[in-house]
N, C-alpha and C positions, 0 to 999 in steps of 0.2 A: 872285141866287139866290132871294131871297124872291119877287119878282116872276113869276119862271117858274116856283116852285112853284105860285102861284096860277094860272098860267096855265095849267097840265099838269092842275091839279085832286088834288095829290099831297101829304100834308104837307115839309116843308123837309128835317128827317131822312133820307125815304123817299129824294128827289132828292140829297141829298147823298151819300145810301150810294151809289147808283147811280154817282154820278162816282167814289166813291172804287174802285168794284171796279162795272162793270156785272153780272158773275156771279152778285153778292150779291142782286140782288133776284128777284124772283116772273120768269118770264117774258112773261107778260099785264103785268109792269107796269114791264118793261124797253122791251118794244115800244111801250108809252103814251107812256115818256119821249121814245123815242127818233125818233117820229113828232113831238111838240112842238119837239124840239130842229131836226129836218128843215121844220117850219112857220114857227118864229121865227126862227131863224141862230141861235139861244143859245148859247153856251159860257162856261165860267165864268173867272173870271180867275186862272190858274194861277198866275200869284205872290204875289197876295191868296191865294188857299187856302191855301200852302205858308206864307205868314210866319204864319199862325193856327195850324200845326199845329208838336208838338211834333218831329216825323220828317215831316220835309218827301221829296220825288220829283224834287228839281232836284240836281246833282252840275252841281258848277264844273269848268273848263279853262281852266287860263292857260299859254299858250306866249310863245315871245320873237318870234316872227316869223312872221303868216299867211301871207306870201307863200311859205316855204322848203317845199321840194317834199316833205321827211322830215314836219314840223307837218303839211300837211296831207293826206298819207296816213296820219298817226295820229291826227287831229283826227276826220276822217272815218270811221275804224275804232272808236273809242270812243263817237261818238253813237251809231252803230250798234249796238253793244253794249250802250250804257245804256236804249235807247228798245227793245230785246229781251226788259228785264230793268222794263221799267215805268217808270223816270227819263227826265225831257230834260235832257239836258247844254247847259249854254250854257259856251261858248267865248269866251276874252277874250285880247286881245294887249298884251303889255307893250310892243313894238315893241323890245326891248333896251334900256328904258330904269327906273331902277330907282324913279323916279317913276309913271311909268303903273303897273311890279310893282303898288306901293303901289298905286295907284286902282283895280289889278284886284283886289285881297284887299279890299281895302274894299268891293267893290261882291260879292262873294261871300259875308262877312258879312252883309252887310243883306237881300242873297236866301236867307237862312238855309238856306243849302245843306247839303245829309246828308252831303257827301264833294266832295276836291275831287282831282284831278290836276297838277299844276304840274309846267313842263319849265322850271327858273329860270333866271335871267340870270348866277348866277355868282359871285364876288367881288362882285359889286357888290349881291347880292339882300337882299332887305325881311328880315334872319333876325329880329328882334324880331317885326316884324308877322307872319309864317310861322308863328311859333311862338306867337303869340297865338291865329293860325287853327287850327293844329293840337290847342290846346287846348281845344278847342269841337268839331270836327270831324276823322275822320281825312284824312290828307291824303298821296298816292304820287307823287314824284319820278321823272320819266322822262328818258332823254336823259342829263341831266346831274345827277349827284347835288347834294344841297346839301351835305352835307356825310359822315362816316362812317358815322353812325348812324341815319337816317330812313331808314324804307320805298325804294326802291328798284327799279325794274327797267330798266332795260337793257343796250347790249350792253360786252363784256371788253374794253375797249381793250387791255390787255396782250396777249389772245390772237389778235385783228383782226390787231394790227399787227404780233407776231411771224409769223402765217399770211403779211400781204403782203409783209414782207419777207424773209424766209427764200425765198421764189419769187423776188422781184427779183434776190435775191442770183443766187441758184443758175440764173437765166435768163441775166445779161446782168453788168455793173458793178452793184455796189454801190449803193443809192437814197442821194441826199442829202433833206433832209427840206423841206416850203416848209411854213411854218407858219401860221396861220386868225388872224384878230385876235382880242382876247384878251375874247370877246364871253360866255363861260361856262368852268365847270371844265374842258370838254372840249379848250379850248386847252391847258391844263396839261397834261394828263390822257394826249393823244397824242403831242405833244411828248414826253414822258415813257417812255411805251410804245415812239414808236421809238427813244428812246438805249437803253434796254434788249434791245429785240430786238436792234439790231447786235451790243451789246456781247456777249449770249450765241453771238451768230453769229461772233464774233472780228473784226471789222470796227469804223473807230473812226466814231462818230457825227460828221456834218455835215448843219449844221444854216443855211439858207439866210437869210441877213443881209434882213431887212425892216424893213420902219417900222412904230413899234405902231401901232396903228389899234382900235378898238373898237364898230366899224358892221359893219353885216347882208351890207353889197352885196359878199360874199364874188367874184363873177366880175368887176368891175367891182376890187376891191383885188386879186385874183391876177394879172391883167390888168397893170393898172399897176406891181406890181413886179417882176412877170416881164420886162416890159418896159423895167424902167428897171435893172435886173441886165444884161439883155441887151445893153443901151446902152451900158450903162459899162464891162463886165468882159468882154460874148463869150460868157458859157457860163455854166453852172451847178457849182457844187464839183462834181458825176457828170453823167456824162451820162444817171442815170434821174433820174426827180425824182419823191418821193413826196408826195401832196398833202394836206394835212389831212382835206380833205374833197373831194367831188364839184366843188364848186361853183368852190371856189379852181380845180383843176384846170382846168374849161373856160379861164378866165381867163388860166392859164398855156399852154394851148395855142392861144388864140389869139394869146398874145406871139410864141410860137416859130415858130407860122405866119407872122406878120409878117415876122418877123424871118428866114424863108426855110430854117428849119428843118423838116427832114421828120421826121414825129411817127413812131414805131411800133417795132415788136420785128426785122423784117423784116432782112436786114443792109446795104440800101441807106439805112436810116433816120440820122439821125444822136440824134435823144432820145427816151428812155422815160419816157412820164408815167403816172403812178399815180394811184387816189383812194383813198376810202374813203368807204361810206352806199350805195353802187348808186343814185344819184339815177336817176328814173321815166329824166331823157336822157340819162343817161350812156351807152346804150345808141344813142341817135340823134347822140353827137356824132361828128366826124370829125376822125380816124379812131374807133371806138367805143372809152369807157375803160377798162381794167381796173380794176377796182375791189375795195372788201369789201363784200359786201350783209349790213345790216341787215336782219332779221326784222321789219317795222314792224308785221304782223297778229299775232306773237306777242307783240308789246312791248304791245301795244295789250289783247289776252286775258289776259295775266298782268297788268297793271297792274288791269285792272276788275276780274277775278279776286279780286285781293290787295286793294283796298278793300273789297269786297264780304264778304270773309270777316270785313274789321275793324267792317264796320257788322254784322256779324253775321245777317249774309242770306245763304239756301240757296245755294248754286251747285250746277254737277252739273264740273268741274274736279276731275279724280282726279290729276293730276300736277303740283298748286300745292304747291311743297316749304315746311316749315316755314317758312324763314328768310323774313323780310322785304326784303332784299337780293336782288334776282335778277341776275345776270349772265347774258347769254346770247351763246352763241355764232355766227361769222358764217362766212360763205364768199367765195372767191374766187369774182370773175366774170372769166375770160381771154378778153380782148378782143384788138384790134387795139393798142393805143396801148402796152403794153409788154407 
């Protein structure tokens, strides 16, 4: 910085203001900079500025898994958001392990970041180190809560799962449940929601016998026990089968394909498979799934939303409700597959 003040002809101040808000200076001596900066390549080194400043312009993102189709259509909806609002968000992946967690909250510390977003791993997450981070910065839980009490937004598993199954019910047989490996709360969480929706539905909860498992490769694990149920036993406790999520589902509909079962709602079919999240292909698979779509553009507006109001920055958001907790609501998408 010193150097390309001397080079622009500008004191250090002048050039500094300039980067911090280009608005802020003269216009004759916006255009000097900005013609210096087009002659040298200059730019200054954004993470050296931010660890000098007391309110730094970087916001952290730690999710459990880049690869999963939900992360990064909300990965990619919150830079968008943050680089709207002035911040770059850097994004970091625990990969589901609760070591990397650790090295992502560490390495978001040291880039003294204003706010962060975390979608944690679970039972198994950094809560000491979490809440060290939170002590320094505010910080909103998406996806999967940490716990009762922290900030908050996504969607009602309770009302998701009574939506999909109260239609399973009322279409066809009763759903038996395949369960996600126990990779965050949301294994508990839906599991949970559908013994309850049966139960208020009068229907008795069955709940599809797996191997625990605690890895990402959700179609590649619904795969193999779909598969290895079908081998041993012939069928599923129903013949719908509701799926944790999107991904389990593809997994279990390619067992049932193997296995010479014809997927859909139709009355020559012989199984109904369900998801829930409306993965981008849940729509391209075959038969296409039914599913529950998450809102990922609103999970993504209300969580930036809701930090933003905690670091005490303007928004224009007229329907960010008090509570810190947001639950939101989801919809059926009626496909082919039940």
């Amino acid at each position: 910085m010193e150097d390309f003040s001397e080079f622009v002809g500008l004191s250090r101040p002048t050039v500094s203001k300039y980067f911090n808000d280009p608005t802020s200076v003269r216009p004759k001596t916006r255009a000097k900079i900005e013609a210096a900066i087009k002659q040298s390549g200059f730019r200054p080194n954004l993470f050296a500025v931010n660890l000098n400043r007391r309110r730094t312009t970087i916001l952290g993102i730690i999710i459990p898994n880049q690869l999963d189709h939900f992360y990064m259509a909300i990965t990619r909806k919150l830079q968008s958001l943050a680089e709207e609002r002035g911040y770059f968000a850097v994004v970091l992946s625990s990969d589901g392990k609760p070591e990397l967690e650790m090295r992502a909250i560490e390495m978001l510390r040291s880039l003294n970041v204003a706010g962060a977003i975390i979608a944690p791993t679970g039972e198994k997450s950094q809560h000491s180190a979490l809440t060290r981070l939170a002590a320094d910065v505010p910080i909103i839980y998406i996806d999967s809560p940490l716990d009762t009490t922290s900030p908050f937004v996504g969607t009602d598993n309770l009302k998701s799962f009574h939506l999909i199954v109260d239609y399973l019910c009322r279409s066809g047989s009763e759903p038996c449940y395949f369960p996600m490996p126990s990779v965050n709360n949301n294994a508990i969480k839906r599991q949970e929601a559908y013994r309850i929706a049966m139960e208020k539905l009068g229907f008795e909860p069955k709940i599809v016998e797996v191997e625990p498992a605690r890895n990402w490769d959700f179609e590649q694990y619904g795969f193999e026990q779909a598969a290895r149920i079908l081998r041993e036993k012939g069928h599923f406790p129903t013949s719908t089968v509701l799926c944790a999520n999107d991904r389990i589902a593809f997994g279990v509909m390619a067992a049932a394909w193997q296995a010479g079962l014809k997927i859909g709602r139709l009355k020559d079919c012989d199984i109904r498979i369900a998801g829930h999240d409306n993965n981008p292909l849940s729509e391209f698979s075959c038969p296409s799934l039914t599913t529950v779509a998450q809102d990922y553009n609103e999970i993504s507006r209300l969580a930036m939303d809701l930090l933003f109001r905690t670091l005490g920055e303007p928004h224009e958001a007229k329907d960010l409700p008090e509570d810190s907790r947001i639950l939101l609501n989801a919809e059926i998408k009626l496909r082919l597959s039940a």
